[in-house]
N, C-alpha and C positions, 0 to 999 in steps of 0.2 A: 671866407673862413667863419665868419661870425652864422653865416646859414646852416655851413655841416657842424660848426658846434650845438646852435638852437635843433639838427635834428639829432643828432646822437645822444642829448639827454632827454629826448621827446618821444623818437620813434618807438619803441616798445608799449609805451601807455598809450599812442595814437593806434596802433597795430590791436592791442590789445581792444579799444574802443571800437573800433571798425570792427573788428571781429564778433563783440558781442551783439554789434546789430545784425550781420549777414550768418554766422556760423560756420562760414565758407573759408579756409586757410587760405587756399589763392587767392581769391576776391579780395578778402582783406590787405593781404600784399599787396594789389595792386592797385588798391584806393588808397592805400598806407604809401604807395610809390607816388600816386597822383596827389596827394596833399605836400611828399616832398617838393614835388615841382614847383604848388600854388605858393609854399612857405616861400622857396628861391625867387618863384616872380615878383612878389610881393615885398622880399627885403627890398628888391631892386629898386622898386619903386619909391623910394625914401618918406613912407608912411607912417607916421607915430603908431607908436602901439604900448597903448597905458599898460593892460592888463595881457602878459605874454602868454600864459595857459589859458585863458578864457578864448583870447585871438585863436591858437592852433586848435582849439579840440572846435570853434567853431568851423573851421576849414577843414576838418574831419566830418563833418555832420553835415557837411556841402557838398562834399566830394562825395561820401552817402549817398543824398540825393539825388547829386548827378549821375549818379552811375544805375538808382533805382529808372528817373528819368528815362537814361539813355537805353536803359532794355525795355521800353515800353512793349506792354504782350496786349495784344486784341484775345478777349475773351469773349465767347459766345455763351449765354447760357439757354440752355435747352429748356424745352414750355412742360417735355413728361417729367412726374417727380422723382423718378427712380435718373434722370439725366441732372436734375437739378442738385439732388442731393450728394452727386458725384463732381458737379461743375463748383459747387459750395466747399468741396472740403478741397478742391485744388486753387480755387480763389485764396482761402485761408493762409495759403502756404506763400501766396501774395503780399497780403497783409500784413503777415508776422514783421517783416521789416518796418512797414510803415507806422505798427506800434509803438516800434520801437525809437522812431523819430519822436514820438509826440512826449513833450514833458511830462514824467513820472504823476505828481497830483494830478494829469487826464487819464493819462493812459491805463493804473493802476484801477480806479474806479470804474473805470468802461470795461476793461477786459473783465471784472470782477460782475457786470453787471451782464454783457453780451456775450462774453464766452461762457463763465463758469454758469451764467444763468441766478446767483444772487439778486434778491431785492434791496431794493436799495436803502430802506433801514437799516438793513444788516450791514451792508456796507459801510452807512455811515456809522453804525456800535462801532465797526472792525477798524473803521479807520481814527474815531473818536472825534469825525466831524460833525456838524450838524447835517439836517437830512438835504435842507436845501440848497448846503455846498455842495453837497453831493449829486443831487440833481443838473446842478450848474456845472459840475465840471466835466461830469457824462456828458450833458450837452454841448461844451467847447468842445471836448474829446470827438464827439461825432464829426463837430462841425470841421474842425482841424483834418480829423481822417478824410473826412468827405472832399478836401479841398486836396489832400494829399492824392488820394485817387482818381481824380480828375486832372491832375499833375502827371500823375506816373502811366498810366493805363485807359485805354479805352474796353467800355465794358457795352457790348450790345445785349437785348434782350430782345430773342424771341417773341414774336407778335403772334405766332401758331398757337 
């Protein structure tokens, strides 16, 4: 009882989180079904749990994972650039989740710096940081993504 109470005042804000990582209404049902389960196994296991929202949205952000994980796609990128430039914006379509893992102070300045193409003074005006935070945090940001995509995907490159 105590499980389907903890999910019935949870599931909506856990559905709703999942969902703004994937954009996908079924996926996120079904990572939003697959977190029900982990929350069940987990009561079961009579595990303290100081902080009860912190606990569940991270068993949401794992199931995430897992499920990014579990669809691992082999990408090949092609060596001519009119193939590259087409194998880059289907990569992207990759990634877009895996931004979305990475803690906001990374994720915010990297997409600001690698996608929209901002320098990173402006970034730091825009964000009111200084510059070498800024720098630092693009850099965890990479590093983060870089360990995320070697998690989720294998990516070969053309030697042609």
């Amino acid at each position: 009882q105590e499980v389907w109470d903890i999910w019935l005042s949870s599931k909506d804000r856990l559905h709703r989180y999942v969902l703004s990582k994937f954009k996908d209404k079924e996926l996120a049902e079904d990572i939003t079904q697959e977190v029900l389960l982990k929350i069940h196994k987990s009561c079961c296991s009579d595990k303290e749990i100081n902080n009860l929202n912190s606990w569940l949205f991270q068993i949401a952000h794992n199931a995430s994972l897992d499920r990014i994980k579990k669809s691992k796609r082999e990408i090949i990128i092609p060596s001519t650039p009119e193939e590259q430039e087409n194998k880059w914006t289907e990569i992207s379509s990759f990634l877009e989740p895996l931004f979305d893992c990475l803690p906001e102070t990374h994720s915010i300045p990297l997409k600001l710096s690698d996608i929209d193409g901002m320098k990173q003074q402006e970034i730091a005006n825009q964000l009111g940081i200084s510059l070498s935070a800024t720098k630092s945090r693009i850099q965890r940001a990479r590093k983060e993504l870089k360990e995320q995509i070697k998690a989720c995907y294998h990516i070969e490159v053309d030697k042609n």
